[in-house]
C-alpha positions in Angstrom: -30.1 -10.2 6.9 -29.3 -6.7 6.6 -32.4 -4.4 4.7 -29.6 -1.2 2.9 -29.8 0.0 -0.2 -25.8 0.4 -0.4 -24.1 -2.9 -0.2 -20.6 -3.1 -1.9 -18.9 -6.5 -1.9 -14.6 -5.7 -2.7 -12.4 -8.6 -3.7 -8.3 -7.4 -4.2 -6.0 -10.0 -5.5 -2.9 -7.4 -7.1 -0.3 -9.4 -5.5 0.2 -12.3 -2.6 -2.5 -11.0 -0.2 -6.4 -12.3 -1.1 -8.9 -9.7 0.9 -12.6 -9.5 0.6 -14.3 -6.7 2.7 -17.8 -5.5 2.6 -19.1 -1.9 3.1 -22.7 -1.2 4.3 -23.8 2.8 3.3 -20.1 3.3 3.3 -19.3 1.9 6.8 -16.7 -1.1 7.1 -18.8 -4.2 7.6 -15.7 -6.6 7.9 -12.5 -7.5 6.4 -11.0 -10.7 5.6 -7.0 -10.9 4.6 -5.2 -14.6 3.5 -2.0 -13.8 3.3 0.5 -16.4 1.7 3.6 -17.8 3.2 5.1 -19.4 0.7 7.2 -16.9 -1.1 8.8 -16.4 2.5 11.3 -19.3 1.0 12.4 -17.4 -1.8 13.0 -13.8 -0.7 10.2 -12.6 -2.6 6.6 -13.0 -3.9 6.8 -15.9 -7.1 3.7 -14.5 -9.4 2.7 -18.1 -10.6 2.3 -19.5 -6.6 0.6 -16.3 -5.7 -2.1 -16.8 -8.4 -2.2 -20.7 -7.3 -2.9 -19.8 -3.8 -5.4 -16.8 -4.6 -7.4 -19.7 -6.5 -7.3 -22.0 -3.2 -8.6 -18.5 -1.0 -10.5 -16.5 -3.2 -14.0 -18.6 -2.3 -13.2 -18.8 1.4 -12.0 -15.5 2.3 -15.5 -14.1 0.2 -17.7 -16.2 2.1 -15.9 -15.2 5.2 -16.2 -11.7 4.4 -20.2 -12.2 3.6 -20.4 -14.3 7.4 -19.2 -11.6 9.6 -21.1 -8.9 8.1 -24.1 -11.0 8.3 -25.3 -10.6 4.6 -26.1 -13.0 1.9 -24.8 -12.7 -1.5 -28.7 -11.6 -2.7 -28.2 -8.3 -0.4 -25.0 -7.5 -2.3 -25.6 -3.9 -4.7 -22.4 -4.2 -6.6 -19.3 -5.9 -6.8 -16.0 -3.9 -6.9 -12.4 -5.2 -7.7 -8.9 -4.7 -8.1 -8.3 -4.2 -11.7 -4.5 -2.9 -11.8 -1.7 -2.2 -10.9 0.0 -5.5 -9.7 0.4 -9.4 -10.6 -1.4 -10.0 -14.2 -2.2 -13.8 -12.9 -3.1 -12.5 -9.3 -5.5 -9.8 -10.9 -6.3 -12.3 -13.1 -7.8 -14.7 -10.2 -9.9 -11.7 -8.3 -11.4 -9.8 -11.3 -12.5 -13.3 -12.8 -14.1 -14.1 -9.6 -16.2 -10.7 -9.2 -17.1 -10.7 -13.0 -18.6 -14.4 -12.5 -20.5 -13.7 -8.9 -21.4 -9.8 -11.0 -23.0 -11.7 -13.7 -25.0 -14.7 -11.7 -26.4 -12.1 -8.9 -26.9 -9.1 -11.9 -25.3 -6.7 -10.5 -22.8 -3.9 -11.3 -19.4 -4.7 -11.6 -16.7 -1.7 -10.1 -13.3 -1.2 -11.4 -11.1 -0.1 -8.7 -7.5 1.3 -9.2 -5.3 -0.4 -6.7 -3.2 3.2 -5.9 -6.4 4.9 -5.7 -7.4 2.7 -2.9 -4.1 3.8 -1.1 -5.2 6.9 -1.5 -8.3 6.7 -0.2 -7.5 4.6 2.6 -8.1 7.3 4.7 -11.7 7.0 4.0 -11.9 3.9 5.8 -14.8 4.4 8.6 -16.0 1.3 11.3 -18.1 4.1 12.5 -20.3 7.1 11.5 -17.8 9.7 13.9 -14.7 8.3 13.0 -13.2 11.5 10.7 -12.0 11.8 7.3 -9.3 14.3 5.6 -10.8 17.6 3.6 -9.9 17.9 0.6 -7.1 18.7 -0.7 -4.7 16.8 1.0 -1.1 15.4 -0.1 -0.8 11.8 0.0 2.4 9.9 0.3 2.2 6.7 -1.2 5.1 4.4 -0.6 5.2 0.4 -0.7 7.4 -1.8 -2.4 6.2 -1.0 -5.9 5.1 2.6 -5.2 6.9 6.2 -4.3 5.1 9.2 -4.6 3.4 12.4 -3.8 0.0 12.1 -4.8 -2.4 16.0 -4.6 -5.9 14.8 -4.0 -8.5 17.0 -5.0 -11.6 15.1 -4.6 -12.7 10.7 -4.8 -12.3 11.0 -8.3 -9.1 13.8 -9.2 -5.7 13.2 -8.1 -2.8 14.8 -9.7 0.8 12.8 -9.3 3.5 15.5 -8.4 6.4 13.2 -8.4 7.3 9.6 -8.5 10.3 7.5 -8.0 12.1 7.2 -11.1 14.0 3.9 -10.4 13.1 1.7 -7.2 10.8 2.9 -4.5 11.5 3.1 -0.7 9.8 -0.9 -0.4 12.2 -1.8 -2.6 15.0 -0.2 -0.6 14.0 -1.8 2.5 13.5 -5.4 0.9 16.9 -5.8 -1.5 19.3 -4.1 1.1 17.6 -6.7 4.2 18.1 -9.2 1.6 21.6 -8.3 1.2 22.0 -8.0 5.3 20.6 -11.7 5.8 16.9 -10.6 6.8 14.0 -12.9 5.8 11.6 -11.6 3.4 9.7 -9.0 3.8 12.6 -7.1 5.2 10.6 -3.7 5.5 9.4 -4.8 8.8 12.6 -6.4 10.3 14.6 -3.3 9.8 12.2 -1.1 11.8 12.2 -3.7 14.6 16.2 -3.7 14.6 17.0 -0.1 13.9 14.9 0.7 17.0 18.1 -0.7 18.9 20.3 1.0 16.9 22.3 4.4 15.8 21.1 6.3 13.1 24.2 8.0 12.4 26.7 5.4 12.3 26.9 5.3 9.0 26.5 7.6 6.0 25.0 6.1 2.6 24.2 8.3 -0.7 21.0 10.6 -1.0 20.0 11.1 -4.8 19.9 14.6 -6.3 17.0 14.6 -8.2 15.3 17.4 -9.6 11.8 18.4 -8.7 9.3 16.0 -6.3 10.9 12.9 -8.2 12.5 10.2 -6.0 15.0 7.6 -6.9 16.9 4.5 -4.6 18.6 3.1 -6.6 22.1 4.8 -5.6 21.4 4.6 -2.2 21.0 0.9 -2.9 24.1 0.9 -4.4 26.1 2.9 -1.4 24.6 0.2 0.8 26.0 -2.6 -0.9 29.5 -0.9 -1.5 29.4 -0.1 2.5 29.2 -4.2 3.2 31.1 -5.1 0.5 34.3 -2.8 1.6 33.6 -3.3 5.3 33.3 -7.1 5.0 36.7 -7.6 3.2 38.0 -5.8 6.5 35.2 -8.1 9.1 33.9 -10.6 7.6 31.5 -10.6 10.6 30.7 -7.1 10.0 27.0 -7.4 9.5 26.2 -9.2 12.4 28.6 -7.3 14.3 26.7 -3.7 13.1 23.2 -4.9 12.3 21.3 -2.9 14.5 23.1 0.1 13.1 23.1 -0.9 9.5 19.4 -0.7 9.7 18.7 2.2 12.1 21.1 4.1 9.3 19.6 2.4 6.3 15.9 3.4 7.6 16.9 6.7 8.4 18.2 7.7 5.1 15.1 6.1 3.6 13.1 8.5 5.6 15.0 11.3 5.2 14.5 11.1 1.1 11.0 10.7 1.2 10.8 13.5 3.7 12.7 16.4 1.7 10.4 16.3 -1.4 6.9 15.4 0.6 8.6 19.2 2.5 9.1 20.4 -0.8 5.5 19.8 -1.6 3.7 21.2 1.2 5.4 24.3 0.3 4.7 24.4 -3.2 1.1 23.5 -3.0 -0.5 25.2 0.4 -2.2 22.1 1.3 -3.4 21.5 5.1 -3.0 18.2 5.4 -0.9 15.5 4.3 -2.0 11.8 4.3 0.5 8.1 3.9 -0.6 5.1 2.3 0.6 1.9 1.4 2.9 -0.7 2.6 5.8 1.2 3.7 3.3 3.7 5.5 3.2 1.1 8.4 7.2 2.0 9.3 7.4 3.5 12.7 10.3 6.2 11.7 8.0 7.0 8.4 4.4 7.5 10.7 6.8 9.9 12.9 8.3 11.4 10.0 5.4 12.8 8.3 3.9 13.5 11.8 6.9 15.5 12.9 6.4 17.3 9.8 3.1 18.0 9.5 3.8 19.3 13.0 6.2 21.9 11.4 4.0 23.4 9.0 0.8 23.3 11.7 -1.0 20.7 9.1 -2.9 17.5 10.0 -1.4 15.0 9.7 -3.4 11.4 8.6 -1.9 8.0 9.2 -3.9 4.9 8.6 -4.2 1.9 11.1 -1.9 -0.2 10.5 -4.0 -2.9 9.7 -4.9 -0.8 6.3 -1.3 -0.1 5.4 -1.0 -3.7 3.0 -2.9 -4.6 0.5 -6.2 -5.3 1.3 -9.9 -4.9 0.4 -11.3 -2.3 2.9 -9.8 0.4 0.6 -10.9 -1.3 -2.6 -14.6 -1.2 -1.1 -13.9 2.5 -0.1 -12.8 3.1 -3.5 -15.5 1.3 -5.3 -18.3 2.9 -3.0 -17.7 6.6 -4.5 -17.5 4.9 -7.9 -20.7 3.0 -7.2 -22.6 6.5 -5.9 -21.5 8.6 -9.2 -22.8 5.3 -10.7 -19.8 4.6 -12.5 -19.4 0.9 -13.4 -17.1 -1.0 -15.6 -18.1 -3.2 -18.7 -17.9 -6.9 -17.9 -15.4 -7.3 -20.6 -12.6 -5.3 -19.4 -9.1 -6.8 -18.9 -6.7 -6.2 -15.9 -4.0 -4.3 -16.3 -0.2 -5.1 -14.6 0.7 -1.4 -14.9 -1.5 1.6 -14.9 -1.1 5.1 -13.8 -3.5 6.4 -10.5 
């Protein structure tokens, strides 16, 4: 049994992935993912399985979380959770959970905002000299829901400076590897396959939107108009150009996302510019932002991979600097499918 003060229990549900993590005095104490395979058959997640199989983990993947960082449920100081963005039934599933264990052990409950935990990922420490970004930093928060530049002031202030206005860059990745054959997720395939191909093969629309905004869905589009008009010519053209369908697809991708996080280094002076979420795990995005960051003589902040998806170590991180400005949540709050960071 561990004698701290600080003890925060997370629990995120927003989608398919059920994670419980536990942070002692703000140091990762473990992290526990179940992540479901049974949307794989349908090219995407299905909302009512993923809050069926969140029911069947939820108990598991907490107790599992409490084993390996050797704590009992009575050392626990509060409870933090996902409450929104995502999957209403998902959220549904983890915020019921930690409102119930909140209310039997009597202790705080934490609302977390998913994005925010993105955010914050950076924040993530296994130990005491493992460093953290100052503040303020740019964050670039892409995943298959989320595009956009994020300025973070402090834990609790962070300003949105532009945001996709249509599909984000997960999105992208996902429907066109759909289109190409790819199994689902397709974010991950494509990086594997463009590394063997041409980036320059083929050309496919950029979007010409005003400020820091970002929009897909015409590059989407030119993707699918590409095939379409290339097939009628090779009806074997996908297989026959895969590798450099993808290493094309991906570095358009990149390239958007690049020109307005450039846009906003310049506009706001910052030092250092951070990713987060799903997409942040992409090879050509990591070296990207690096490369950039480069440029300008910033810092550039990438997350370990294995804090890229969804999953409760940034939820705890989160909820820890809610729990130390002592800023809980009333037991009778709803989650919320869509909300703002």
């Amino acid at each position: 049994m561990i004698n701290c003060k600080d003890i925060v229990l997370a629990i995120e549900s927003s989608c398919d992935d059920t994670s419980a993590a536990v942070l002692v005095n703000g140091l990762l104490a473990s992290n526990v993912l179940a992540s479901q395979k049974v949307h794989e058959a349908y090219g995407g997640v299905v909302p009512e399985l993923a809050s069926r199989v969140h029911q069947q983990n939820i108990v598991p993947v907490v107790s599992e979380a409490l084993r390996q960082a050797g704590i009992e449920k009575s050392d626990l100081s509060a409870i933090a959770c996902t409450l929104g963005p995502g999957l209403l039934g998902s959220l549904h599933v983890g915020v019921s959970f930690a409102k119930g264990l909140a209310i039997g052990l009597g202790i705080p409950l934490i609302d977390v905002n998913h994005l925010q935990g993105h955010v914050l990922a950076q924040f993530i420490r296994e130990n005491e000299t493992d460093p953290i970004p100052e503040f303020p930093y740019l964050c670039l928060l892409v995943s298959g829901g989320n595009s956009q530049i994020v300025l973070v002031e402090s834990t609790e202030k962070m300003t949105i400076l532009g945001l996709t206005i249509d599909d984000a860059a997960g999105e992208a990745f996902d429907k066109c590897a759909k289109v190409m054959g790819l199994p689902y997720p397709g974010g991950p395939h494509i990086d594997r396959l463009a590394s063997e191909g041409n980036p320059t093969k083929f050309k496919f629309s950029k979007p010409h939107i005003p400020g820091l905004d970002y929009s897909f869905s015409g590059l989407k589009t030119s993707f699918l108009y590409t095939l379409r008009d290339n097939i009628a010519q090779d009806p074997d053209f996908i297989k026959n150009n895969l590798p450099d369908l993808c290493a094309s697809l991906q570095k358009t991708i990149v390239d958007i996302l690049l020109d307005k996080l450039e846009k906003a280094i310049k506009q706001t002076g910052v030092k250092s510019v951070a990713i987060g979420g799903g997409v942040s795990a992409n090879s050509a995005v990591r070296k990207g932002v690096t490369d950039l960051c480069k440029k300008y003589g910033i810092t550039a902040w990438l997350p370990k991979l294995k804090y890229t998806t969804d999953n409760a170590a940034m939820i705890a991180v989160a909820g820890y600097f809610k729990y130390k400005r002592g800023e809980y949540c009333d037991l009778s709050i709803p989650p919320f499918a869509r909300v703002s960071i």
